[in-house]
C-alpha beads as a LAMMPS data file, in Angstrom:
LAMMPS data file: protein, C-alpha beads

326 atoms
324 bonds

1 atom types
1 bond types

-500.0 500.0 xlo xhi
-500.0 500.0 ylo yhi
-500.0 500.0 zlo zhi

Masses

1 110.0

Atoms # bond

1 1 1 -235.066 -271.030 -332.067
2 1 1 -232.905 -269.892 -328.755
3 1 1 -234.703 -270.477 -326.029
4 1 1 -233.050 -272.541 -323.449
5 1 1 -234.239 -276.525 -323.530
6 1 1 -236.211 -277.197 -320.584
7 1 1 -234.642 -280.268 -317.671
8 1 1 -236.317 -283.358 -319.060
9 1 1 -236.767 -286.752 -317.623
10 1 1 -233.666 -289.218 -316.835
11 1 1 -233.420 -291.407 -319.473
12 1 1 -232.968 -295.138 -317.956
13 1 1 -233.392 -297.705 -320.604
14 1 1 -230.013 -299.852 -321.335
15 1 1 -228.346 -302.728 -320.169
16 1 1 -226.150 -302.764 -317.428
17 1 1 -223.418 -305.483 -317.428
18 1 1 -221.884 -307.956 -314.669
19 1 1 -218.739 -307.456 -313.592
20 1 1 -217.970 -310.922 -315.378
21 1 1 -219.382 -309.449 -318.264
22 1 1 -217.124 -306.163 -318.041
23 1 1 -214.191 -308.441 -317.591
24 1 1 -214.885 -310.464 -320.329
25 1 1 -215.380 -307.039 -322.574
26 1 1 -212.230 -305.563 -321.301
27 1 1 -210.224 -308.912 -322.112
28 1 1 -211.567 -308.505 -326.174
29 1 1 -210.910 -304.922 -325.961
30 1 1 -207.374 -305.375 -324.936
31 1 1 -206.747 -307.952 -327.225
32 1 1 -207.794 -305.785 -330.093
33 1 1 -206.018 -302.635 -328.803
34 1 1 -202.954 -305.033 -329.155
35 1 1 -203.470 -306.129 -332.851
36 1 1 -201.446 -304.795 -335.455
37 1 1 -201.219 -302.330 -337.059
38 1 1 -202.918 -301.029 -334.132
39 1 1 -204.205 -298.383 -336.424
40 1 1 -207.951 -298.100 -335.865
41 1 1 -208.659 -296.268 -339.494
42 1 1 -206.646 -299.621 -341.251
43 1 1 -208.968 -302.096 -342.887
44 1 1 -207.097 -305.454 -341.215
45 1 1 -207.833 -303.813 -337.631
46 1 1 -211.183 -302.751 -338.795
47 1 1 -211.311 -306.908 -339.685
48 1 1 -210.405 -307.821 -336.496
49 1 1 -212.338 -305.506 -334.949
50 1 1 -215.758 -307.111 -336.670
51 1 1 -214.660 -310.667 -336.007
52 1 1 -214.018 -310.011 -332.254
53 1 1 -217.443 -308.390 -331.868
54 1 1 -219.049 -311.654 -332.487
55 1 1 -217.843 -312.714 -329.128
56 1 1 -219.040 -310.206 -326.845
57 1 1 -221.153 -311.282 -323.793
58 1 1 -224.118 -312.518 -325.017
59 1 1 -226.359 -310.072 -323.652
60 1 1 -224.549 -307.127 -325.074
61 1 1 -225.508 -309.143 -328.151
62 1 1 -228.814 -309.685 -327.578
63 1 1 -229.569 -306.228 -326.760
64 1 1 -227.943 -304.567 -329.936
65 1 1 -229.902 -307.703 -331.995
66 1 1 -233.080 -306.009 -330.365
67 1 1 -232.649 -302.560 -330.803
68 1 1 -231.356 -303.111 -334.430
69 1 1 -234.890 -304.472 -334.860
70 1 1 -236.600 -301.750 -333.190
71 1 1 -235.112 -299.088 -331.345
72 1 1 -238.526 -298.771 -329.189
73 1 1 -239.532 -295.455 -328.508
74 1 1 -236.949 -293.590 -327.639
75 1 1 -234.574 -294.665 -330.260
76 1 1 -232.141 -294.791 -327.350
77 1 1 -229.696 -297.597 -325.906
78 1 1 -227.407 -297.172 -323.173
79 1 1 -224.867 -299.508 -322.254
80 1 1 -223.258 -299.567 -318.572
81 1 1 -220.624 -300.950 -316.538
82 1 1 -218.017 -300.600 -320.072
83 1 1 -214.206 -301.263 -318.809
84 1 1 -212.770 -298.422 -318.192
85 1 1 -209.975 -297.408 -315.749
86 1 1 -210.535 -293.674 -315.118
87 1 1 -207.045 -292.889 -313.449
88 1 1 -205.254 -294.509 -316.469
89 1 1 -206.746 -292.070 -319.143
90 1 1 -204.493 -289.267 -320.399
91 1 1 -205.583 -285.924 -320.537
92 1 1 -208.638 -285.199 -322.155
93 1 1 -207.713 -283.759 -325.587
94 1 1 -207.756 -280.386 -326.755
95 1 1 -206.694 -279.397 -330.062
96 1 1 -209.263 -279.238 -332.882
97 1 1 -210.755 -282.050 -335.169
98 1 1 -209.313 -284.173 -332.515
99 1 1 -209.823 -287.952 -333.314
100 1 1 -208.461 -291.468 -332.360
101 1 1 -205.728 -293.194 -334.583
102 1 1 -203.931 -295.417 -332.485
103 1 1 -206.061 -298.154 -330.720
104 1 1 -206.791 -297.752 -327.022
105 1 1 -208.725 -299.948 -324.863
106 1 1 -211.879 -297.467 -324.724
107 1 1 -211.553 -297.129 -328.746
108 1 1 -211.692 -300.723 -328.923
109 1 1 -214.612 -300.822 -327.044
110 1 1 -217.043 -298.527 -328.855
111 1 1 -215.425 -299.958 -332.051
112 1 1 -216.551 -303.614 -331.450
113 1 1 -219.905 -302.503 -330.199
114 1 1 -220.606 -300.505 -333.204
115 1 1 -219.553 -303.290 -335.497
116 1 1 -221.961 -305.478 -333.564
117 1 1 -224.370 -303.149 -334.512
118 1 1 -223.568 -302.795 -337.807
119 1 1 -220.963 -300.956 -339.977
120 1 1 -218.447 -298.467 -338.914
121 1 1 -218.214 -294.978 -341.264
122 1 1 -217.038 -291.697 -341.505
123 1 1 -217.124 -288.637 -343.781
124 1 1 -213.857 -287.305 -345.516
125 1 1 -214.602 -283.781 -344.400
126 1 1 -215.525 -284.476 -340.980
127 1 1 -212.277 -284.775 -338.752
128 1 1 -210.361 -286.239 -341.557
129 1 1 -212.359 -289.383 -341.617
130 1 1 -211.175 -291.114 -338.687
131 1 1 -213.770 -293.777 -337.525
132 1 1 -213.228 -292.905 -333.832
133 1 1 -213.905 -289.034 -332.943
134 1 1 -213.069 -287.487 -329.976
135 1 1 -216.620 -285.132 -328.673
136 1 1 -214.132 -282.357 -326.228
137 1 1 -214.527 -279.024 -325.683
138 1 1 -212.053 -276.641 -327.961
139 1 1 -210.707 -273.586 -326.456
140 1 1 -211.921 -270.555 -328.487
141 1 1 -214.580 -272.517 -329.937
142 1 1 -216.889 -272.345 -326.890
143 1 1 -220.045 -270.593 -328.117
144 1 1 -219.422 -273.412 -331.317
145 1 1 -222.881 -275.379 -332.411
146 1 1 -220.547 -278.283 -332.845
147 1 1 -219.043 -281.405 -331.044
148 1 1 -216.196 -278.861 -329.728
149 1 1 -218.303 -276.088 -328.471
150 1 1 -219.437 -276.096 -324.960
151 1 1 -222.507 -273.910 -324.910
152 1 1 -226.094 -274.982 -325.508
153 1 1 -226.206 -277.384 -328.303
154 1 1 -229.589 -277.741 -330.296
155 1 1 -231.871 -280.647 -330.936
156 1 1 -230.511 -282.579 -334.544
157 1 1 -230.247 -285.193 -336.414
158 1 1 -226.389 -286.273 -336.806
159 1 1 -225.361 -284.780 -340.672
160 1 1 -229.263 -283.985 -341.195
161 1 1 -227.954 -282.144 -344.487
162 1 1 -226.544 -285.370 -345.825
163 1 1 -228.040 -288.317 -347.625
164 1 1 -225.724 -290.726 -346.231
165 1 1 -226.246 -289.311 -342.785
166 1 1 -225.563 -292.037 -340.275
167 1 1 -228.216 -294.498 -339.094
168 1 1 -226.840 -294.734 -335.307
169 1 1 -224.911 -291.957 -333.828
170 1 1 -222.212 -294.354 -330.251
171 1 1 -221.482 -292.231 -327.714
172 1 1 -219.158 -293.612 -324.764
173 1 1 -218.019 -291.717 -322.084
174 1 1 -214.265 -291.319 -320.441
175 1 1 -214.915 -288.263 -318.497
176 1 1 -217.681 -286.133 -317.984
177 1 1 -217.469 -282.297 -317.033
178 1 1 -215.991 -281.330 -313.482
179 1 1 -219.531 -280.303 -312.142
180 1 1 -220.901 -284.231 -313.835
181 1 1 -223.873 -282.249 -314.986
182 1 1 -222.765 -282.084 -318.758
183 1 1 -226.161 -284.190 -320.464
184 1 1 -227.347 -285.054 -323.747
185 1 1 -230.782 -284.490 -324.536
186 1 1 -232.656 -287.213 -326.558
187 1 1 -236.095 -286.679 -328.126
188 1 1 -237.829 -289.604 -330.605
189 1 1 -240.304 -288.514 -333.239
190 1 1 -242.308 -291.867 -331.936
191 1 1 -243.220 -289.841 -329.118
192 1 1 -243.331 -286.736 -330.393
193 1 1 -245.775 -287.708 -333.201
194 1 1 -248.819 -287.838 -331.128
195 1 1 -248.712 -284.026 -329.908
196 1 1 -248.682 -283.035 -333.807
197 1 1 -251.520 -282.173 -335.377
198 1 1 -252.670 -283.414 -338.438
199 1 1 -252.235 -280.219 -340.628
200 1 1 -248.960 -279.469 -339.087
201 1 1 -247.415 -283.465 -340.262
202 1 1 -248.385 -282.498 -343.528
203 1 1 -246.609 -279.642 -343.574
204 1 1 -243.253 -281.521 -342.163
205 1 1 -243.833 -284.192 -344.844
206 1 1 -243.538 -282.099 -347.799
207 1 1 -239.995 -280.677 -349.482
208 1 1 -240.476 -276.798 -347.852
209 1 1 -237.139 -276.828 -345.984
210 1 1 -233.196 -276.932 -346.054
211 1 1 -230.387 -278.099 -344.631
212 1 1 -227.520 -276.236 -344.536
213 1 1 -224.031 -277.923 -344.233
214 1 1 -220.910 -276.910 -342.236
215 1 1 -218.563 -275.063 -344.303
216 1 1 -216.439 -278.395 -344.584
217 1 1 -219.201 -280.088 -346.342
218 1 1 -220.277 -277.310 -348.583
219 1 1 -220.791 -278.298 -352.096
220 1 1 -223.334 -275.876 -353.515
221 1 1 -227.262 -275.383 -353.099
222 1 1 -229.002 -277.873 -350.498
223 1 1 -231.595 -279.453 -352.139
224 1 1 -235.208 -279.173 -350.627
225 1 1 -236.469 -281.750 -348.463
226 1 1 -238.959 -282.715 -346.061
227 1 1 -239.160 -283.139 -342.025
228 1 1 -240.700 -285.972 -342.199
229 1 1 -240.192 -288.629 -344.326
230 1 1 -241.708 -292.187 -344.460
231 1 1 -244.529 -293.992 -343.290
232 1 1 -246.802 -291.373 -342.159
233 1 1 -247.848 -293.354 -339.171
234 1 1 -244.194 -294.050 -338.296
235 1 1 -242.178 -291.321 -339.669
236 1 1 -238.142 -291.284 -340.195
237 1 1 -236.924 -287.028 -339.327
238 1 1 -234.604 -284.875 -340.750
239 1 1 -233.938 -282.078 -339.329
240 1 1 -231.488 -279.434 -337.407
241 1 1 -232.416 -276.787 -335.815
242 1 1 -229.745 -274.999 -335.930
243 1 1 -229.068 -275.520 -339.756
244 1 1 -232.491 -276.555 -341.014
245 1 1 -234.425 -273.239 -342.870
246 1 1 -238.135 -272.885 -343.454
247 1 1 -239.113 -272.037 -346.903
248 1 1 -241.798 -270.369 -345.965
249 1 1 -244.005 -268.881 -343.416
250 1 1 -246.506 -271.838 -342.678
251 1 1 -243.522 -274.365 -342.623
252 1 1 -241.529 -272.122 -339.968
253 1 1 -245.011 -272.287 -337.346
254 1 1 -244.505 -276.039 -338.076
255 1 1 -240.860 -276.268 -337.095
256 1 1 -241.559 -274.501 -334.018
257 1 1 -243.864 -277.118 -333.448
258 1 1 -241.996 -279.916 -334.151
259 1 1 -239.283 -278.279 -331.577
260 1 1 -242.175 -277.665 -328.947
261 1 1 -243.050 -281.335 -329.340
262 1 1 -239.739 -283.058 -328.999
263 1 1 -239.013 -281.168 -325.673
264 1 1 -242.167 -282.044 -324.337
265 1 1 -241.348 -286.005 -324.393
266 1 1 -237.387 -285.288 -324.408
267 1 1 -234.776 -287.562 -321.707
268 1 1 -231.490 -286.367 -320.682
269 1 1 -228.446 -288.470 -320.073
270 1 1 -226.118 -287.475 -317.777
271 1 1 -223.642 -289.781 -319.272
272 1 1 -220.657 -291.699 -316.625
273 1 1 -217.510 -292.824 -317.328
274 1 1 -218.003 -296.130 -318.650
275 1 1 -221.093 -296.111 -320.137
276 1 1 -222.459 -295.637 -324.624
277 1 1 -225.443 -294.726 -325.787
278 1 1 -226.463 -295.416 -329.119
279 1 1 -228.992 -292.751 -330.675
280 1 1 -230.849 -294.105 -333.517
281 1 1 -230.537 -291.260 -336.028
282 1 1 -233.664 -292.028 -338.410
283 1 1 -235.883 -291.450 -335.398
284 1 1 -234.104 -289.268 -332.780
285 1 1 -232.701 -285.860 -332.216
286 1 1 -230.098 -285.026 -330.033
287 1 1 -228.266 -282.235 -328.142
288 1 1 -226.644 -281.299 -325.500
289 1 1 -226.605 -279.088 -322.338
290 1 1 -223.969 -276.056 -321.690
291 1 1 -221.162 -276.933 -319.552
292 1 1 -218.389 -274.797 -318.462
293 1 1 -214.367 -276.850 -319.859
294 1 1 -211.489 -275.924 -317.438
295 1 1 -209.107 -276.866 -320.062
296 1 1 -207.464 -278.527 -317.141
297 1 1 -206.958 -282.218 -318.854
298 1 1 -209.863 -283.354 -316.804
299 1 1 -213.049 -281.794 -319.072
300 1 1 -215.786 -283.601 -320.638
301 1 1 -215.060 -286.265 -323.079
302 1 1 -216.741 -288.952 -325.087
303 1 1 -215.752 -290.960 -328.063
304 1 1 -218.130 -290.571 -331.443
305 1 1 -218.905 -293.238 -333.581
306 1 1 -221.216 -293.557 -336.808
307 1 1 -223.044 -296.754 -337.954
308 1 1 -224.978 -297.356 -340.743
309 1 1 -226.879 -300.470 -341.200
310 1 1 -226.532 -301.191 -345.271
311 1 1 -223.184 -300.699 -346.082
312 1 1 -223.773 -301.438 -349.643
313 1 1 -226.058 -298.743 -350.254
314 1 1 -223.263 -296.246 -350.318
315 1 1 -220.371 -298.337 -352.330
316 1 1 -220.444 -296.014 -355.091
317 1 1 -219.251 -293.193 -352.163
318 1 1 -216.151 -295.248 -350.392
319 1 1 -212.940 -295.158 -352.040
320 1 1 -211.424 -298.779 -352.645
321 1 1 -214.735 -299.843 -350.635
322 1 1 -213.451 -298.671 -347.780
323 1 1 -215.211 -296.570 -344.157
324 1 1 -215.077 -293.306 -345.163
325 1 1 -217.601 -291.486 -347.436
326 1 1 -216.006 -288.897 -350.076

Bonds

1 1 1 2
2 1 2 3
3 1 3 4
4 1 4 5
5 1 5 6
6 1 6 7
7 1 7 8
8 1 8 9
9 1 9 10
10 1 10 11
11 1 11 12
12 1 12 13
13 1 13 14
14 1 14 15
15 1 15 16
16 1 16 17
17 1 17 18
18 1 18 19
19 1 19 20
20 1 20 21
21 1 21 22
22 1 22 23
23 1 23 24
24 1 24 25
25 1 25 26
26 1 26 27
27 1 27 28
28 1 28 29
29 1 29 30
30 1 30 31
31 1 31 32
32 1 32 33
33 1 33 34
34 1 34 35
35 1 35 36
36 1 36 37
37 1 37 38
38 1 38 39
39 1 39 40
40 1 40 41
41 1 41 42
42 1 42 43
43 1 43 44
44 1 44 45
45 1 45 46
46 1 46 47
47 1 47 48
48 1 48 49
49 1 49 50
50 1 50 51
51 1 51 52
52 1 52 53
53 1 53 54
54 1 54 55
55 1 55 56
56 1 56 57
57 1 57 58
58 1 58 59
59 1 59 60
60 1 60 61
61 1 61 62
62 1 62 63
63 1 63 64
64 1 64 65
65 1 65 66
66 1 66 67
67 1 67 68
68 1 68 69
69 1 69 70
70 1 70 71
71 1 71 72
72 1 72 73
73 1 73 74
74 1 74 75
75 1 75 76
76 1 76 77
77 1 77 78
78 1 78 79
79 1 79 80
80 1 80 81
81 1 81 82
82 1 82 83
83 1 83 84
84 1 84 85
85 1 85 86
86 1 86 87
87 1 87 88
88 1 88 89
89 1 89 90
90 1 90 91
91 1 91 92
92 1 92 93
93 1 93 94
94 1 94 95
95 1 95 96
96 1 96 97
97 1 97 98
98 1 98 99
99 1 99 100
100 1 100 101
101 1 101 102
102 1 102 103
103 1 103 104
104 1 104 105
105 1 105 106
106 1 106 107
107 1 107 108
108 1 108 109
109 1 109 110
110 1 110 111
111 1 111 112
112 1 112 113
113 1 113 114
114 1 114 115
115 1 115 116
116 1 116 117
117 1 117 118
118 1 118 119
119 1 119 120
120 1 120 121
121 1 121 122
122 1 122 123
123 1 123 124
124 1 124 125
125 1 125 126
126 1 126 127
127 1 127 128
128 1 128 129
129 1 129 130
130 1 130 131
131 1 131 132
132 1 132 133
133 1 133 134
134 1 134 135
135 1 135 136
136 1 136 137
137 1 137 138
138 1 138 139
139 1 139 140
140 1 140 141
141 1 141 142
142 1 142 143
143 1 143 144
144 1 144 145
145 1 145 146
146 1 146 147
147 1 147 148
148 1 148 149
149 1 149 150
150 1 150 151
151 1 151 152
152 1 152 153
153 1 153 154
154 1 154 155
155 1 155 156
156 1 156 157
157 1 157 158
158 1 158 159
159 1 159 160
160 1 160 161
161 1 161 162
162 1 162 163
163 1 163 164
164 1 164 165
165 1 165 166
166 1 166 167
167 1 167 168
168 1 168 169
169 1 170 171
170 1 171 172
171 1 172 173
172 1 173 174
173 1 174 175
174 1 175 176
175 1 176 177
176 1 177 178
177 1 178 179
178 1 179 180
179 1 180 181
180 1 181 182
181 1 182 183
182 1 183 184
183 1 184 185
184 1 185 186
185 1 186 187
186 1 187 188
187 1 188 189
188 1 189 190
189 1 190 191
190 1 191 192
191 1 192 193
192 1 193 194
193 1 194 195
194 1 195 196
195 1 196 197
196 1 197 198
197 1 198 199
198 1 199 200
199 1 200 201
200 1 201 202
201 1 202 203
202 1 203 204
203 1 204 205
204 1 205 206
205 1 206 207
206 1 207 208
207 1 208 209
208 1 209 210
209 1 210 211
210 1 211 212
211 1 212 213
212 1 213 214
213 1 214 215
214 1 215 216
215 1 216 217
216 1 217 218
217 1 218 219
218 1 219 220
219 1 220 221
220 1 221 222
221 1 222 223
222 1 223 224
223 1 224 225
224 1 225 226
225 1 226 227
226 1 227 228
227 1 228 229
228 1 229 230
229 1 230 231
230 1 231 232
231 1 232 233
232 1 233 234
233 1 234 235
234 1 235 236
235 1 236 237
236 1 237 238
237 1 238 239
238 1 239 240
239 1 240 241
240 1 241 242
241 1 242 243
242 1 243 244
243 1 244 245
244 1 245 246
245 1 246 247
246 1 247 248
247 1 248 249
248 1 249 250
249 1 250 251
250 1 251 252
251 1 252 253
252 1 253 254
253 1 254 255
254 1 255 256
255 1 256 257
256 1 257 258
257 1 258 259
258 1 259 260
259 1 260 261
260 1 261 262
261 1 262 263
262 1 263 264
263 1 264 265
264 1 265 266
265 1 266 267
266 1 267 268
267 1 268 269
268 1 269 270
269 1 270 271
270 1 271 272
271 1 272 273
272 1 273 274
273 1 274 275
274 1 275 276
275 1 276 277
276 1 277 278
277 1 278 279
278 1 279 280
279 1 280 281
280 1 281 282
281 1 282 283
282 1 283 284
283 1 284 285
284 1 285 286
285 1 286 287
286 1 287 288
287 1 288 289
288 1 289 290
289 1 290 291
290 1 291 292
291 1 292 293
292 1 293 294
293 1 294 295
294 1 295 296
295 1 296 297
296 1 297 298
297 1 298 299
298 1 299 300
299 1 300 301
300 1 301 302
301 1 302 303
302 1 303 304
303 1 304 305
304 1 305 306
305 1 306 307
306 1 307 308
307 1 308 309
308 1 309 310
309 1 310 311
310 1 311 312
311 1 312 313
312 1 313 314
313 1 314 315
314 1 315 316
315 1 316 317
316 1 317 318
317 1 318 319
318 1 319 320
319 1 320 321
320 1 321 322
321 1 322 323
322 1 323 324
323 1 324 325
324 1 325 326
């Protein structure tokens, strides 16, 4: 599963704010950048973070009220017109596993926004568990099917090996590549459904595949599991394509055809600075388009955040009831 994705259509659904509205974002944003500890992975500014969401512009909270309902058919949001003040950003990072600690005014932004949305987590053995990741390219790690490679990335779901994997996958952009051609490709099982025929869903909804997990996750066998999961009609997916494995011949012809199918209805964002897009991970795959990093402090970069909606369900797997998932 190589071949190159094809240019799909602009994706154009999203909100985009009033400069009042910005203002008013970028006044919460800097008043939570300034709260002590100013230590984004500490529970008090995680607090304060959660509180201070609840006054965001009341569109911004409309729309994330909406999409938490029903993420339509794209299982896409995009947020635009975010403060940000491009010439005050330092240099886009470049060492590995590289994450936000300290709070900034763009990590208070995507933070408040996601805890609008719903809960804030991370995974132990992804980038140390910081709640705020940094997506940047990684010299040496080019050719990487990861968040610090910078060659074609394939269509998956965010941790499809997991079951914890998040809900909602924030992405908010502070720069993107030199050439602003860098995109993310989004693709919604919704749409994708409908080009499926009926032998080939039944073939997705059984347990005749596996996941396999980045060497940082690895924890002995993968269970098997299906493609499709759910309501038949309205399907949750799981799967990589990268890392998920056909058990057998008839099940690899219907991968292929779940790939074929999600770049037939597929929408690229081209992302600006400024703007997040929220992927809704139970519906929607996502990837990304080559690009080629300078390593010049001005490449590509986006902060990551994961949500998930029930933060109960996965008490047993957060130390002290904390974010992070052991």
């Amino acid at each position: 599963m190589t071949t190159a994705l094809p240019a799909p259509v602009a994706a154009t659904v999203g909100l985009t704010l009033t400069e009042s509205e910005r203002d008013e974002v970028g006044r919460l944003a800097a008043l939570l950048a300034a709260q002590p500890p100013q230590l984004i992975d500490e529970r008090a500014w995680t607090d304060t973070a959660r509180r201070l969401s609840n006054r965001l512009p009341l569109r911004i909270r409309e729309e994330i009220r909406q999409y938490r309902h029903d993420p339509g058919a794209g299982g896409l949001l995009i947020l635009r017109n975010l403060p940000l003040v491009a010439d005050e950003l330092p240099d886009t990072p470049t060492v590995p596993e590289s994450v936000e600690r300290t709070a900034t005014v763009a990590a208070s932004v995507i933070s408040m926004i996601s805890l609008s949305l719903g809960e804030v987590v991370a995974y132990r053995a992804e980038k140390s568990g910081a709640l705020v990741q940094n997506v940047v390219p990684i010299p040496g790690r080019e050719e990487s099917q990861s968040n610090a490679g910078s060659t074609l990335l394939e269509l998956h779901v965010e941790n499809a090996f997991h079951p914890h994997r998040p809900d909602y996958v924030g992405l908010f952009c502070l720069r993107n590549d030199h050439t602003n051609t860098a995109g993310t490709f989004v693709s919604s099982i919704r749409r994708a459904l409908a080009l499926l025929p009926e032998e080939v869903r039944e073939v997705l909804a059984a347990p005749r595949f596996a996941t396999e997990p980045p060497p940082s996750f690895r924890s002995g066998e993968t269970p098997r599991h299906p493609v499709l999961e759910g309501d038949p009609q309205d399907p949750n997916v799981r799967v990589d394509f990268h890392a998920t494995h056909p058990l057998d011949e008839e099940a690899e012809q219907a991968l292929h055809s779940l790939r074929a199918a999600f770049l037939d209805v597929a929408a690229m964002l081209v992302l600006q600075p400024g703007e997040l897009a929220f992927v809704d991970n139970r519906v929607a795959v996502h990837g990304r388009t080559s690009f080629r990093p300078h390593y010049d402090g001005q490449d590509r970069w986006l902060h990551r955040t994961f949500v998930h909606l029930d933060h109960r369900r996965t008490t047993a797997h957060r130390a002290g009831g904390g974010s992070v998932l052991l």
